[in-house]
KEFI-759302 format. One record per residue (C-alpha): y, x negated, z negated. Coordinates in steps of 0.02 Angstrom, whole numbers. Layout:
! KEFI-759302
       c2       c1       c3
        Y        X        Z
...
//
This chain:
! KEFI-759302
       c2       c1       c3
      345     2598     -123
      429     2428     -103
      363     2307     -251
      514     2251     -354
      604     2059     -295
      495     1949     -404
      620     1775     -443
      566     1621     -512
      618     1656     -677
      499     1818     -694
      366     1750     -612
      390     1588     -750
      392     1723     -890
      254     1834     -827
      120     1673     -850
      177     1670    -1006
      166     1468     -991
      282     1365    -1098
      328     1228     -995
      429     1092    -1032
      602     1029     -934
      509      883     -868
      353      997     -804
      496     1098     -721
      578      970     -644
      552      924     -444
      583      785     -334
      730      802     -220
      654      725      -45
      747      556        0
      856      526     -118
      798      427     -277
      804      475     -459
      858      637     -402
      781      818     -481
      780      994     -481
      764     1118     -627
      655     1224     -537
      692     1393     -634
      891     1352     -657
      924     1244     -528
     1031     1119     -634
      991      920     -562
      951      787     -677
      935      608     -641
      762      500     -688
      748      309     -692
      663      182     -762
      755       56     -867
      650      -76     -943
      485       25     -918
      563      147    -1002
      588      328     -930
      760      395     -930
      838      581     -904
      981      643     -880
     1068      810     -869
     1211      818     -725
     1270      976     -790
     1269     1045     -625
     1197     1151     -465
     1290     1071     -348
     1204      957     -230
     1356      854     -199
     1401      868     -393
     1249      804     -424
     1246      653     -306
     1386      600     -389
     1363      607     -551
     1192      518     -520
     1270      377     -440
     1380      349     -597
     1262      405     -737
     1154      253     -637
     1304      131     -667
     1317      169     -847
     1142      143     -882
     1161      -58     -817
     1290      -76     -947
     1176      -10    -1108
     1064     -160    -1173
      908      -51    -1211
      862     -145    -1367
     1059     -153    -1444
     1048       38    -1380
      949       88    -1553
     1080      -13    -1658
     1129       95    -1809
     1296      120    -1892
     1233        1    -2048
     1185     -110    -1932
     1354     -135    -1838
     1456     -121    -2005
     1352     -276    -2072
     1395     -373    -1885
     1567     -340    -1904
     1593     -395    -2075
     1516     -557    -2020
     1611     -577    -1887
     1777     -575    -1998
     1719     -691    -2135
     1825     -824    -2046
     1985     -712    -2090
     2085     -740    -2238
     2029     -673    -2389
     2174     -529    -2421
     2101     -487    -2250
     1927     -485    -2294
     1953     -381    -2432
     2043     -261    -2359
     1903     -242    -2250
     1783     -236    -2371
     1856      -92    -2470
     1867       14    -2303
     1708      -17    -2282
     1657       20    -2460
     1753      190    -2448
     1685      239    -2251
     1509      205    -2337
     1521      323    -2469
     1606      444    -2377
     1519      434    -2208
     1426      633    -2196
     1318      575    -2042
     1208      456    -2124
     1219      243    -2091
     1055      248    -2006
     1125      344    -1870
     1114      261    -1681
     1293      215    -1638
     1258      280    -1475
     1246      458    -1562
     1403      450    -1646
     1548      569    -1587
     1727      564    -1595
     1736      733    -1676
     1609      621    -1828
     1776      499    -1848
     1898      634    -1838
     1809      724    -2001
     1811      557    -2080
     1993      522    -2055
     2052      695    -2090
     1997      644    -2259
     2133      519    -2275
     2270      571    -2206
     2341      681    -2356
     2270      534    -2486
     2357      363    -2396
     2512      305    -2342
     2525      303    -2142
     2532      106    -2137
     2352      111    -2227
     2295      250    -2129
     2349      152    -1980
     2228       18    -2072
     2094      130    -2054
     2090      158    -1863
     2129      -20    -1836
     1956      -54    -1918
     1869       98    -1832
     1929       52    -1661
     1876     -151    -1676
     1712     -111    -1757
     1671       -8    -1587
     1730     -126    -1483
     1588     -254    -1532
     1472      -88    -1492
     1552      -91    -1325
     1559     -282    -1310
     1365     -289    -1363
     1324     -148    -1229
     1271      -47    -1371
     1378       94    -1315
     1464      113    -1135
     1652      196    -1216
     1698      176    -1376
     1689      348    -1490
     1857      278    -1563
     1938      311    -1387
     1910      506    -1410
     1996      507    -1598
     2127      638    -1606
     2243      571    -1723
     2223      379    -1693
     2389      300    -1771
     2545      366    -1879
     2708      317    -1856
     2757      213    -2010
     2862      273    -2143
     3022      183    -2149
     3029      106    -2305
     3172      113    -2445
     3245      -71    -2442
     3363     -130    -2592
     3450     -298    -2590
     3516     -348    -2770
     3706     -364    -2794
     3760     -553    -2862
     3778     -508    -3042
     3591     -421    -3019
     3532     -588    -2942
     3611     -705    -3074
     3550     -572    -3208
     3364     -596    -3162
     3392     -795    -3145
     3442     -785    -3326
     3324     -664    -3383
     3158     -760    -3313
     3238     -934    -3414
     3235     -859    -3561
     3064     -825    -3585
     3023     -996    -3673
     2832     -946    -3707
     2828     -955    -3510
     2782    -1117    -3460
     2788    -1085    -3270
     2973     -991    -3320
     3087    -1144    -3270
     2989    -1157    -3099
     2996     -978    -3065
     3171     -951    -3086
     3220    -1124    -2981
     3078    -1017    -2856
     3168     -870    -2837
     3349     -952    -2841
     3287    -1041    -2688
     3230     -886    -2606
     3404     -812    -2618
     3501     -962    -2571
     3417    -1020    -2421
     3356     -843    -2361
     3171     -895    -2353
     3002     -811    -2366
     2877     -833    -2510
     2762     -916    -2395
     2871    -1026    -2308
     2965    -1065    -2480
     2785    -1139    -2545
     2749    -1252    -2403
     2911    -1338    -2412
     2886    -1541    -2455
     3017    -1660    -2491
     2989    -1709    -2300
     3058    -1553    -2229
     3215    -1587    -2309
     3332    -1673    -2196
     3488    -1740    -2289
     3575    -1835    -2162
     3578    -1697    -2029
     3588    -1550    -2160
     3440    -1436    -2124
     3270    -1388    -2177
     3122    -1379    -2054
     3039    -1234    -2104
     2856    -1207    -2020
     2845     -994    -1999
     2694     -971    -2091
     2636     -828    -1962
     2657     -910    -1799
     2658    -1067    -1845
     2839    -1079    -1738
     2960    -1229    -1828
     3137    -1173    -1856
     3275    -1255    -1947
     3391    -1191    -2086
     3541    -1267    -2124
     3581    -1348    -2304
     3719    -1204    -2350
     3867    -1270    -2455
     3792    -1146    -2581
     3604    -1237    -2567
     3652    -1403    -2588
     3692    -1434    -2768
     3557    -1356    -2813
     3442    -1458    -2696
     3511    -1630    -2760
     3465    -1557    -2955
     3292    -1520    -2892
     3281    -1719    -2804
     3369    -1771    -2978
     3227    -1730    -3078
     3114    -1865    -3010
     3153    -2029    -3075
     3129    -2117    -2903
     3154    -2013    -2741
     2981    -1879    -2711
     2864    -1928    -2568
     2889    -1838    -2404
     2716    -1741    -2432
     2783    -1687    -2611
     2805    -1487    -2634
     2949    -1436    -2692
     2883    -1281    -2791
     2716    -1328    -2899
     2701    -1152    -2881
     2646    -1016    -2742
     2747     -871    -2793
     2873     -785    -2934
     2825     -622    -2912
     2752     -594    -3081
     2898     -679    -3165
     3013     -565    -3034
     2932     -394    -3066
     2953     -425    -3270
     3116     -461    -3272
     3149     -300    -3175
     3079     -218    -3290
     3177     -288    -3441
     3338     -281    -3372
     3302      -95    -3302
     3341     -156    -3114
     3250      -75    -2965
     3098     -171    -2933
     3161     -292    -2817
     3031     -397    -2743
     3017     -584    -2653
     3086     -486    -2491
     3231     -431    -2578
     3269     -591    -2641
     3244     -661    -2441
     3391     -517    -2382
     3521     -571    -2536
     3552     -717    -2434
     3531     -627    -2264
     3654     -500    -2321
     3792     -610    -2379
     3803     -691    -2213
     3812     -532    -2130
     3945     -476    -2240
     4033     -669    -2215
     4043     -603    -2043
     3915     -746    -1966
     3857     -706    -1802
     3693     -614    -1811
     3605     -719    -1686
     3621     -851    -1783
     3568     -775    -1917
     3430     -709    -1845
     3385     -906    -1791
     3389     -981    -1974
     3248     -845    -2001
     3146     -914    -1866
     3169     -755    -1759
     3172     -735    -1554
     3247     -566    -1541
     3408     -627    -1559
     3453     -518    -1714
     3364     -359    -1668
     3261     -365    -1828
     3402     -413    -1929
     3501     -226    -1861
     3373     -126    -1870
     3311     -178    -2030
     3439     -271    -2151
     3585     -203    -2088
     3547      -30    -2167
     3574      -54    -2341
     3687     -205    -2324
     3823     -150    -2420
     3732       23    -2500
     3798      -42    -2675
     3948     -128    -2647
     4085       -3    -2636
     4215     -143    -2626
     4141     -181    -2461
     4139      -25    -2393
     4309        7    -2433
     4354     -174    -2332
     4254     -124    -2193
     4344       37    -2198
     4505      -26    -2194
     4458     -112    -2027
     4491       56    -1952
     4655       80    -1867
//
């Protein structure tokens, strides 16, 4: 009788050894770091990095396959920095908060309470090798926000996810970011409800923060926010502005844009200037260039309160920006060059898709003019 086909796999069980993948594993002839699973036949790849022994599955029985993927498992492993290899998660958290202590501190605080909540809610432990972290790991963690945040801070959150694995990438602590693998990386913004006070709203709220005498910022507040809405200017820019950047003789402020640093001008409106000249009249000789013209940094407080009195919407600093914004529009100034006195380049794109909307919402006498336009 013929004795039964005896493979490599029986003969392995019938010794009963327990051998281990790297007692299994044989040289391929003439062709470095190449092996052979000698019961499965899956290659692997072995090399020496730093006097250290490295494997590697290749996932395949292919001979071809295999050469390959050897060749660019190789590659990888001259990108990986064996010692910033066993960086943990705490580890690169605590490098990337260092690295942003030069930021501003709204910024730095954001980032701190991300931080603060990824911490706590992290299920894969901080002493975890960042090598070892998967995409499927941030996706869990992420999942956990999206019902709980707005998509702007949610958007927040991967922004800090995806630059805290670029230093693990940048530091050849990992060869491709886990980040890159997210499902759900960003959300599309949600487009948010924008309401412009009417005149008698504005005046209203001018009024209302003047009469509360026990304020003793309430004077400078009100001449703060009346500035906002006749010159059409930021909170930020408003602050900077010195006595300096008022130009009488050619009728314009030079306004720095507090983001990019870009100068624009604004012109002295008919509607600015008297109340520009009251400001200069307070000082008994004319202010120093480097003078501020606001003593103070903001109105919202002041803003928000009287809101709240009169029963308004809450209408914030930006509102008070598009009041002016939206009675040029509505004086029928071109929108480029409206889009110029804000210290814009699109030449009024931002100023369509984003003013234009509720320019008129609550004025129903100008809807009916710009009705009657209609032939």
């Amino acid at each position: 009788m013929t004795p039964p086909f005896v493979t490599p796999y029986t003969l392995y069980m019938a010794t009963n050894q327990q051998l281990s993948t790297r007692q299994l594993l044989e040289k391929i002839p003439n062709f470095p770091c190449l092996f052979r699973h000698k019961l499965n036949g899956t290659y692997y790849g072995i090399k020496k990095v730093s006097g250290k022994r490295k494997e590697h599955s290749l996932q395949t029985t292919d001979r071809k396959i295999s050469e390959r993927r050897l060749a660019e498992w190789i590659k990888t492993l001259e990108k990986i920095d064996s010692i910033a290899e066993k960086t943990t998660l705490n580890q690169l958290l605590d490098k990337f908060e260092i690295g942003r202590n030069g930021k501003s501190d709204s910024t730095t605080a954001t980032d701190a309470s991300i931080i603060k909540r990824f911490k706590a809610e992290w299920r894969h432990g901080l002493d975890i090798r960042v090598s070892q972290i998967k995409p499927s790991f941030l996706d869990e963690w992420l999942a956990k926000q999206e019902g709980r945040v707005k998509h702007t801070t949610y958007n927040r959150y991967c922004s800090l996810l995806k630059q805290l694995f670029e230093i693990g990438t940048a530091d050849r602590m990992i060869i491709d970011s886990p980040f890159l693998g997210v499902k759900t990386k960003w959300k599309k913004p949600q487009k948010p409800r924008r309401i412009v006070p009417t005149q008698e709203q504005f005046n209203a709220i001018l009024s209302e923060i003047r009469t509360q005498t026990f304020n003793r910022e309430a004077d400078e507040s009100a001449n703060f926010i009346e500035f906002m809405g006749l010159a059409g200017l930021g909170q930020a820019e408003t602050s900077s502005l010195t006595w300096g950047d008022v130009d009488w003789e050619n009728e314009r402020l030079t306004v720095r844009r507090k983001k990019t640093e870009a100068l624009f001008y604004v012109p002295i409106y008919l509607h600015l200037k008297p109340f520009l000249q009251k400001l200069s009249a307070c000082y008994q000789t004319p202010p120093a260039p480097k003078t501020k013209i606001f003593a103070i940094l903001d109105a919202r407080k002041s803003l928000t309160n009287a809101c709240k009195r009169l029963g308004f919407p809450h209408f914030t600093q930006r509102s008070i920006r598009a009041f002016l914004i939206r009675r040029l529009w509505q004086s029928g100034v071109d929108v480029k060059l409206i889009s110029k006195w804000q210290g814009h380049h699109d030449g009024g794109k931002l100023i369509l898709n984003t003013y234009t909307e509720v320019f008129g919402d609550n004025d129903a006498d100008y809807i009916k003019s710009e009705l009657a336009k209609v032939k």
